[in-house]
C-alpha positions as CSV (number, residue, x, y, z in Angstrom):
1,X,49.4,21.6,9.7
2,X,47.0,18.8,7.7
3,X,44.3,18.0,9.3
4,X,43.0,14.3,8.9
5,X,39.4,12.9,8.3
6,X,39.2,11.6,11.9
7,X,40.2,15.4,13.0
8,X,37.5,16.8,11.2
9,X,35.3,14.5,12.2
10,X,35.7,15.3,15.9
11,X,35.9,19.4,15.6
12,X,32.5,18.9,13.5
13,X,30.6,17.0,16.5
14,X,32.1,19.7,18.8
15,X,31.1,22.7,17.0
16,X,28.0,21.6,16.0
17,X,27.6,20.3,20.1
18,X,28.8,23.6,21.3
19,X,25.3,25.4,19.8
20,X,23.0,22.1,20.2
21,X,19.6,24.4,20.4
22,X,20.8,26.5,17.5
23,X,21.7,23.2,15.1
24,X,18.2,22.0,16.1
25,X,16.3,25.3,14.8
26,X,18.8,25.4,11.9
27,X,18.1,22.0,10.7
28,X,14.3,21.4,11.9
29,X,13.2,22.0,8.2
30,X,15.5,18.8,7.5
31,X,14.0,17.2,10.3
32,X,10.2,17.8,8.9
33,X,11.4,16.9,5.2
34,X,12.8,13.6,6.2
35,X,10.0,13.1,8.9
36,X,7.3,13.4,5.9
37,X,8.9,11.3,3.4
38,X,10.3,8.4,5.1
39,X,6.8,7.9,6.9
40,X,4.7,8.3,3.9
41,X,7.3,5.8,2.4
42,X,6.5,2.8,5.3
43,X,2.7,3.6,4.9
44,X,2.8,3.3,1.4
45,X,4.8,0.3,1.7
46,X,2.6,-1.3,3.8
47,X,-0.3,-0.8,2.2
48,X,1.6,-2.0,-0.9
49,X,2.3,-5.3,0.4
50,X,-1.5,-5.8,1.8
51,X,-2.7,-4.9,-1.4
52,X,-0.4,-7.6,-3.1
53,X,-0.9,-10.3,-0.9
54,X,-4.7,-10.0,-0.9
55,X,-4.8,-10.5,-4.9
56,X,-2.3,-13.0,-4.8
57,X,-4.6,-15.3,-2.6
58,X,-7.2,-14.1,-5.3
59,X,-5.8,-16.1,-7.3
60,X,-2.1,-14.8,-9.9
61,X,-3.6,-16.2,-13.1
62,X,-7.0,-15.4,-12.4
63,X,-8.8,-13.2,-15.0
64,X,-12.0,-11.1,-13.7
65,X,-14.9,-10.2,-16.0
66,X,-17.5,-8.1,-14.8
67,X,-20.2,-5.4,-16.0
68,X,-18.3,-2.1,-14.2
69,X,-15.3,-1.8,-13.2
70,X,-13.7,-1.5,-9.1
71,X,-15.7,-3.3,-6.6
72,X,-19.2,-5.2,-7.4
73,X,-20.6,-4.1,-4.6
74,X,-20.5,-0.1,-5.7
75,X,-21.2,0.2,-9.3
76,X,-20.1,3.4,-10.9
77,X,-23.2,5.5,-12.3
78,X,-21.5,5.5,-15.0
79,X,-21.3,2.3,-16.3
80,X,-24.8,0.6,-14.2
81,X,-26.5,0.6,-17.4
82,X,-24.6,-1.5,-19.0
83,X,-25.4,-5.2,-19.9
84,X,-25.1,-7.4,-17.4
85,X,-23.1,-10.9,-17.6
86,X,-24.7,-13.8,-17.9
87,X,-24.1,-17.5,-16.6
88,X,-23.8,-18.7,-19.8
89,X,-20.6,-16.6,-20.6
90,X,-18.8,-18.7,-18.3
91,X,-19.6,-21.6,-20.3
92,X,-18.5,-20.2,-23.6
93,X,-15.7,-19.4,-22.3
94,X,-14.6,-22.4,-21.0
95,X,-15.6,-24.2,-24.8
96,X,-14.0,-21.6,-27.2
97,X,-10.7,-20.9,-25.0
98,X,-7.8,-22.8,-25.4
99,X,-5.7,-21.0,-22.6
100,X,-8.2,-20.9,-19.9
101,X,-8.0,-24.1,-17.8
102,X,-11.2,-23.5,-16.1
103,X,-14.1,-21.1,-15.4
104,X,-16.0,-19.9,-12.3
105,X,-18.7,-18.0,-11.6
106,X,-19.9,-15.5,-8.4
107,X,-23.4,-13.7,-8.3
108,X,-22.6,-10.8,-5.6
109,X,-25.7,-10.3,-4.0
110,X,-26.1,-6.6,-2.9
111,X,-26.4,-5.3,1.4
112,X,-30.3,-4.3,0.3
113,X,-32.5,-6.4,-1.8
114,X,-35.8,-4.6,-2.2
115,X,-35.4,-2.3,-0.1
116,X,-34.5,-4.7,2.9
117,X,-31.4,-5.2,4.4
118,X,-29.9,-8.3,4.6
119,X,-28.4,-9.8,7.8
120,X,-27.4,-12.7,9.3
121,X,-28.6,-13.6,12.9
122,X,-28.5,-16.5,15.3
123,X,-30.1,-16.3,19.1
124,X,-28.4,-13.6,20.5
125,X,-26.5,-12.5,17.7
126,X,-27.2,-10.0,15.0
127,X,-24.3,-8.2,12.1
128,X,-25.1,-6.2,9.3
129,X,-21.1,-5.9,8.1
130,X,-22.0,-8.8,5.7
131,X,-20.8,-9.5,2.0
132,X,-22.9,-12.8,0.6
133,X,-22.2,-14.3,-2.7
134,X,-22.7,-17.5,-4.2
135,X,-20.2,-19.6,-6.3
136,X,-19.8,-22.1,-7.9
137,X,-18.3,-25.7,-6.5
138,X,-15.2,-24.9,-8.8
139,X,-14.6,-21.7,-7.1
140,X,-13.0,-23.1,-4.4
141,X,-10.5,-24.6,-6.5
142,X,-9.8,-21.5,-8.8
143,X,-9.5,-19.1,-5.6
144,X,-8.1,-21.3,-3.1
145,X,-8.3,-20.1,0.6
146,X,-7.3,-21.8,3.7
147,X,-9.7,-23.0,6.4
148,X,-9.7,-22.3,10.1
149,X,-12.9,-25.5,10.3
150,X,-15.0,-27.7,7.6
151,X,-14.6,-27.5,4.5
152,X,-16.1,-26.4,0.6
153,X,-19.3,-27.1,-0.7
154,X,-19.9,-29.3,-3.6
155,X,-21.3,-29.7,-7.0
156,X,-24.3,-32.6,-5.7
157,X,-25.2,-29.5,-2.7
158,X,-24.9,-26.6,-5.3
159,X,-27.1,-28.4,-7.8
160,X,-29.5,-29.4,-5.1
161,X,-29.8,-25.9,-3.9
162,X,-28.8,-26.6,-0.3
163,X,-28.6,-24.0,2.2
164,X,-25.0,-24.6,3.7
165,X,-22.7,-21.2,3.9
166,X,-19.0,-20.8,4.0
167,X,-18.1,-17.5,6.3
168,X,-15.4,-15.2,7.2
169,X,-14.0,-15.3,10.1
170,X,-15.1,-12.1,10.8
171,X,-18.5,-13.4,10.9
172,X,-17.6,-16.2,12.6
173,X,-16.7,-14.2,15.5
174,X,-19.7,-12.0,15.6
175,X,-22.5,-14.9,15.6
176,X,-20.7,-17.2,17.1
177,X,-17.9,-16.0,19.8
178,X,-17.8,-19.3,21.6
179,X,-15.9,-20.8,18.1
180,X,-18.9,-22.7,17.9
181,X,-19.4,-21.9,14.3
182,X,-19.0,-25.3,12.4
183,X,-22.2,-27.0,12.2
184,X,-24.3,-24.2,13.7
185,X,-27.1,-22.3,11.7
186,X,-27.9,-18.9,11.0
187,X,-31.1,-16.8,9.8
188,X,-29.9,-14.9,6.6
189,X,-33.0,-12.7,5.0
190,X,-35.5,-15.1,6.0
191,X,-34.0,-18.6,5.4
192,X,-32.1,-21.0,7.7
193,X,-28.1,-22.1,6.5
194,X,-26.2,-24.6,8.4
195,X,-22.5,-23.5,8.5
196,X,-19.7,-25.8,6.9
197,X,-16.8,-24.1,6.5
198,X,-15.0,-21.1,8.4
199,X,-12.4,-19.3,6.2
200,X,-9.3,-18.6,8.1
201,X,-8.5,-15.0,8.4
202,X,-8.0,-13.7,5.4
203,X,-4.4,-12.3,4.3
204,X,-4.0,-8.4,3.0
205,X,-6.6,-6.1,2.0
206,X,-6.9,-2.2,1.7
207,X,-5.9,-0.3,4.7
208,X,-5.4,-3.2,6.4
209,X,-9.0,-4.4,5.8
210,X,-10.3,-7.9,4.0
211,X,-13.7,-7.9,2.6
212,X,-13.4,-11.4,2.6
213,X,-13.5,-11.5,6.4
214,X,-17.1,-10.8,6.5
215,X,-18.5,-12.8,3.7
216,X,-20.7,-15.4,3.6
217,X,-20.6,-17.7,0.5
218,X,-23.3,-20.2,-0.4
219,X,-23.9,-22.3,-3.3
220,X,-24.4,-20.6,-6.6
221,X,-27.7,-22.3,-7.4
222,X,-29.1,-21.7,-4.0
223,X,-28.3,-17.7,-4.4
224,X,-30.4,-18.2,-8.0
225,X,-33.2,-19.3,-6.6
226,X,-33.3,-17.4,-3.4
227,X,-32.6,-14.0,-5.5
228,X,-33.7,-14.3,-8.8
229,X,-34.2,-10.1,-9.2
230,X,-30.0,-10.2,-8.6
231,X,-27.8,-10.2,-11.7
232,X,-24.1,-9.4,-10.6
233,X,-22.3,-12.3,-11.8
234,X,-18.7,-12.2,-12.0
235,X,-16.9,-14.5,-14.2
236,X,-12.9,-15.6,-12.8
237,X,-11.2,-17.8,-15.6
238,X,-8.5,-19.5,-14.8
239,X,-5.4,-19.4,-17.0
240,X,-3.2,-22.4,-18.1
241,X,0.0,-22.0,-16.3
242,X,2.3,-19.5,-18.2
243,X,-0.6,-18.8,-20.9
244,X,-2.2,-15.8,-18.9
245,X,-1.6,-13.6,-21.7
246,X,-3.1,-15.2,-24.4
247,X,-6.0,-15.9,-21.8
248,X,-6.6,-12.5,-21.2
249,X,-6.7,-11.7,-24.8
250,X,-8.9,-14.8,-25.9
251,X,-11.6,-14.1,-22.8
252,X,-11.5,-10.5,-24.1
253,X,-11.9,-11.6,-28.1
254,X,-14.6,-14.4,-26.4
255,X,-16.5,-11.4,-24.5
256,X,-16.7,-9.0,-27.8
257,X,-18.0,-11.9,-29.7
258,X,-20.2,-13.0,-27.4
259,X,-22.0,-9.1,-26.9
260,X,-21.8,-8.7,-30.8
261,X,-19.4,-5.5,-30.4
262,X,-18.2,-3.8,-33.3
263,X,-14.4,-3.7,-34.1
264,X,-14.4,-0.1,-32.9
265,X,-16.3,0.0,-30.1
266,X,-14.6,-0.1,-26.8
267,X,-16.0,-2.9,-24.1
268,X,-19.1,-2.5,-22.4
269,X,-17.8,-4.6,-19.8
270,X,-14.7,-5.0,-17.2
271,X,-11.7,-7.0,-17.8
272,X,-8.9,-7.4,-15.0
273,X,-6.0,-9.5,-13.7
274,X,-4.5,-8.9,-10.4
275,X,-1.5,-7.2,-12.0
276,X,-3.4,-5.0,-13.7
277,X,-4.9,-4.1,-10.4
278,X,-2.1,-3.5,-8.7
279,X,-0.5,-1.0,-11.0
280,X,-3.5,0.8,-10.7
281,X,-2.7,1.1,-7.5
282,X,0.5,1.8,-7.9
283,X,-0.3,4.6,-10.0
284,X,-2.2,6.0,-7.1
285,X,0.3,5.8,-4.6
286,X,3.0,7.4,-6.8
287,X,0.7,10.2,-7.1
288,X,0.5,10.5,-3.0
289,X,4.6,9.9,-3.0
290,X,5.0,13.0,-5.3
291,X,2.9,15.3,-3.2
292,X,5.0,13.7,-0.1
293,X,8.3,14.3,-2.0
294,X,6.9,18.4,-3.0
295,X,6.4,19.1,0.5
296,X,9.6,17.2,1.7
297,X,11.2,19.3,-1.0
298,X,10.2,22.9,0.8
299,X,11.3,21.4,4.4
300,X,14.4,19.9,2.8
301,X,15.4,23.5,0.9
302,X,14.6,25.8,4.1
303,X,16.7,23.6,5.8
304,X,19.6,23.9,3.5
305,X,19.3,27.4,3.6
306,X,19.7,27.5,6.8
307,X,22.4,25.5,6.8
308,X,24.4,27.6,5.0
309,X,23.4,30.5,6.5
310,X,24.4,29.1,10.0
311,X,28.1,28.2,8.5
312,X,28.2,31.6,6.9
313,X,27.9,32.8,10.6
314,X,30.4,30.1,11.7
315,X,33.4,31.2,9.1
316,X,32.6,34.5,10.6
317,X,32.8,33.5,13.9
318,X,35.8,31.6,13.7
319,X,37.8,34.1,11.7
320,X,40.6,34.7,14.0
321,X,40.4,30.7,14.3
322,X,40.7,30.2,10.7
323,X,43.8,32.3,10.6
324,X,45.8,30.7,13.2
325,X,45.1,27.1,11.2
326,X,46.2,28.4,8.0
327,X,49.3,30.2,9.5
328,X,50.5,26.5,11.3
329,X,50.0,25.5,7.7
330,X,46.6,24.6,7.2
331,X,45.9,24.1,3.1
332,X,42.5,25.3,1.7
333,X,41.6,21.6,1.1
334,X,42.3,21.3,4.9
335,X,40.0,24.3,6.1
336,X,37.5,23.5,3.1
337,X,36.9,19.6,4.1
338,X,36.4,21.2,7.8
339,X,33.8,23.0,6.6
340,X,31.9,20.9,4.5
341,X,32.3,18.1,7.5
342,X,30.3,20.2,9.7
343,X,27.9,21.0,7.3
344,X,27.6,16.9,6.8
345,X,27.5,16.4,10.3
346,X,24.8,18.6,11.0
347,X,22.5,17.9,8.4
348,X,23.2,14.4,8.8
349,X,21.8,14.9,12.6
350,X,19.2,16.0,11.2
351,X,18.3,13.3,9.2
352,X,18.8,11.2,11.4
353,X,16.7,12.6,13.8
354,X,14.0,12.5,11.0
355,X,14.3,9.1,10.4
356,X,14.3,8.5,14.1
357,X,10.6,10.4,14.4
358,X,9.7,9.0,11.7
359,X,9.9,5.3,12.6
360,X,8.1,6.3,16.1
361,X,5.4,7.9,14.4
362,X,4.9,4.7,12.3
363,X,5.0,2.2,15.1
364,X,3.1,4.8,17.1
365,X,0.3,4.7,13.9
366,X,0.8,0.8,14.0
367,X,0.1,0.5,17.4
368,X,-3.0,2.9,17.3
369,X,-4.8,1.6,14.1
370,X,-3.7,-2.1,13.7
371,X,-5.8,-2.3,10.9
372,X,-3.5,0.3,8.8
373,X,-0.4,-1.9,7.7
374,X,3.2,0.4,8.3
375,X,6.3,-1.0,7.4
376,X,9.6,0.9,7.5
377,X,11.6,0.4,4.0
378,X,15.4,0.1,4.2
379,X,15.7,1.9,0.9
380,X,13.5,5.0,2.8
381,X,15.8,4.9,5.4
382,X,18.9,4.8,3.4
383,X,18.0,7.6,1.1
384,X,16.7,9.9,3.8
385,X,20.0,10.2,5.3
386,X,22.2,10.5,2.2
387,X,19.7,12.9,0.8
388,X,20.3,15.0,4.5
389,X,24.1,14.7,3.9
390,X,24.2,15.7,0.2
391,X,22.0,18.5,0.9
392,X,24.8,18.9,3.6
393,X,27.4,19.2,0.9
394,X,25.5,21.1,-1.6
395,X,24.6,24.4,0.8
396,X,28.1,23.6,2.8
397,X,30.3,24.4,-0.2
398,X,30.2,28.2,-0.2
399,X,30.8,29.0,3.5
400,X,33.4,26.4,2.8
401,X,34.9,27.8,0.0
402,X,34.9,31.2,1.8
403,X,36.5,30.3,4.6
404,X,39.1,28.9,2.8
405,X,39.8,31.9,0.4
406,X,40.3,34.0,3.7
407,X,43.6,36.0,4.4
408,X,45.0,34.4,7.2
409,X,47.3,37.9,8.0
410,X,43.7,39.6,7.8
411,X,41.9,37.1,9.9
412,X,44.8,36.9,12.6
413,X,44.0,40.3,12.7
414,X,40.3,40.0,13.1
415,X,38.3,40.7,16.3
């Protein structure tokens, strides 16, 4: 008697629907192991693409030079006392480089200046969640962003100090919820800015969050003279369109000369691309992924162990079964591919059932906290069921094997 595929198939669901509640204990450590890596993976990934896009719109040939390293706003203690840049880097690197198309410059003005907070008001209206800089006119060609209203500033207001501000459209929400931003003015730390420009909501970000949402840009010149005590300047150089490389290594050459380093000392300043960025971030999350994976890993082995304890209890319980197959003619292959179907189908229900919670849970954390980006990978999916069905195989073989290697004279005869 052969039994075929489909045949297995069937008795599989059957057995393993027979003892629904004890399949779902057996397999719940497959259940928590999927769960934990397939949600970790859509987190991960979405956070990965938010990170992306937001340097993308950064700018993908853009090279950053700054004092410390990470954000401007939170220097590391480590690195404050180094020298800070100067405006007239920008301009030697824009004469000495031959790969750099053009050069920009940012002074990052920090939340308190002398012990005062800075905030932006208008009648009625009050927010403190604020990031101001200001650029320079070229800026808005070397990091691009689209408008929701108005428009850039430009080199005649920079070099005539005017007070106009570009802002998020986070901030355009908080002073001015009737979308009456464009043209209105706002208090900021004492001085009056008319508004000419509202940035349309920005793309990506960390954890779902865009710094650029609540900043307020004005002209570089105007940020000199309004906060001459402030030194942050970032410089952004532009590469020549498939010369980033030799950009980076030319601004980095330009730097060293320009701070008199010696051949062996290391920079005393901050050099990054948006790639470079991103792979440290990448680093990071593959860190989090490993831990994920590790405690995947104990679910994932409890679970097979209990897998194959559970068919170990099944060839016993099916003895007399077993023996009446193999005397209609039943070949080990026959009882061995009936066993390790089961074991397939019920670790594959389990993985399945993982991958069921664990797309809930992420729309469920989607839902809750808008601001965290989720996306469910098809790769995550697809290997969190073949991983359930291998382990399937894997723990399935012995009680398999066993039941195959059974007398069927002395099971016939078992009680």
């Amino acid at each position: 008697m052969n039994i075929s595929p489909t045949q297995n198939v069937k008795l599989a669901i059957q057995a393993v629907g027979e003892h629904r509640f004890r399949s779902l204990l057996t397999v719940l450590g497959i259940v928590i192991g999927i769960t934990t890596v397939v949600t970790v993976a859509s987190l991960l990934t979405g956070l990965r693409e938010g990170v992306v896009t937001f340097f993308q719109e950064l700018g993908p040939d853009n090279i950053f030079v700054y004092k410390t390293s990470g954000d401007p706003s939170q220097e590391p203690p480590k690195e404050r006392k180094r020298r800070p840049m100067k405006p007239e880097y920008a301009e030697l690197i824009r004469r000495w480089s031959t790969s750099v198309e053009d050069v920009g410059l940012q002074l990052y003005i920090p939340p308190v200046v002398d012990g005062k907070p800075i905030t932006a008001r208008v009648q009625g209206f009050e927010s403190e969640n604020i990031n101001v800089a200001g650029q320079s006119p070229n800026m808005g060609d070397i990091s691009p962003r689209d408008f929701a209203a108005g428009r850039y500033f430009t080199p005649e207001e920079d070099q005539r100090t005017a007070h106009l501000a570009v802002i998020g459209s986070n901030v355009a929400d908080s002073l001015f919820p009737g979308g009456t931003a464009l043209g209105g003015t706002m208090m900021m730390d004492g001085a009056e800015y008319t508004v000419i420009g509202v940035y349309a909501k920005a793309k990506g970000g960390f954890f779902g969050e865009n710094g650029q949402d609540n900043t307020i840009v004005i002209p570089l010149r105007t940020a000199e003279s309004r906060y001459p005590q402030v030194d942050r300047f970032m410089i952004t150089a532009k590469a020549k369109p498939g010369k980033r490389q030799e950009a980076y290594a030319e601004v980095q050459g330009i730097m060293r000369r320009i701070r008199r380093l010696a051949t062996d000392a290391k920079d005393d300043f901050a050099i990054s691309t948006p790639d470079q960025i991103i792979q440290q971030f990448d680093r990071i999350t593959s860190l989090i992924g490993l831990v994920a994976i590790a405690i995947s890993a104990l679910g994932l082995l409890v679970g097979g162990i209990g897998v194959m304890n559970i068919m170990l209890v099944s060839v016993t319980e099916r003895t007399r079964e077993i023996g009446v197959r193999k005397a209609l003619g039943a070949r080990r292959r026959d009882i061995v591919g009936q066993f390790l179907v089961e074991a397939m189908t019920l670790t594959g229900a389990g993985g399945t059932l993982g991958i069921v919670i664990a797309v809930l849970i992420t729309m469920l954390i989607g839902a809750l906290v808008p601001s965290l980006p989720s996306k469910v990978p098809v790769w995550a999916l697809v290997t969190g069921f073949s991983v359930s069905v291998i382990i399937g195989v894997f723990f399935g073989v012995w009680p398999a094997v066993k039941a195959a290697q059974l007398d069927p004279v002395e099971a016939l005869r078992y009680e």
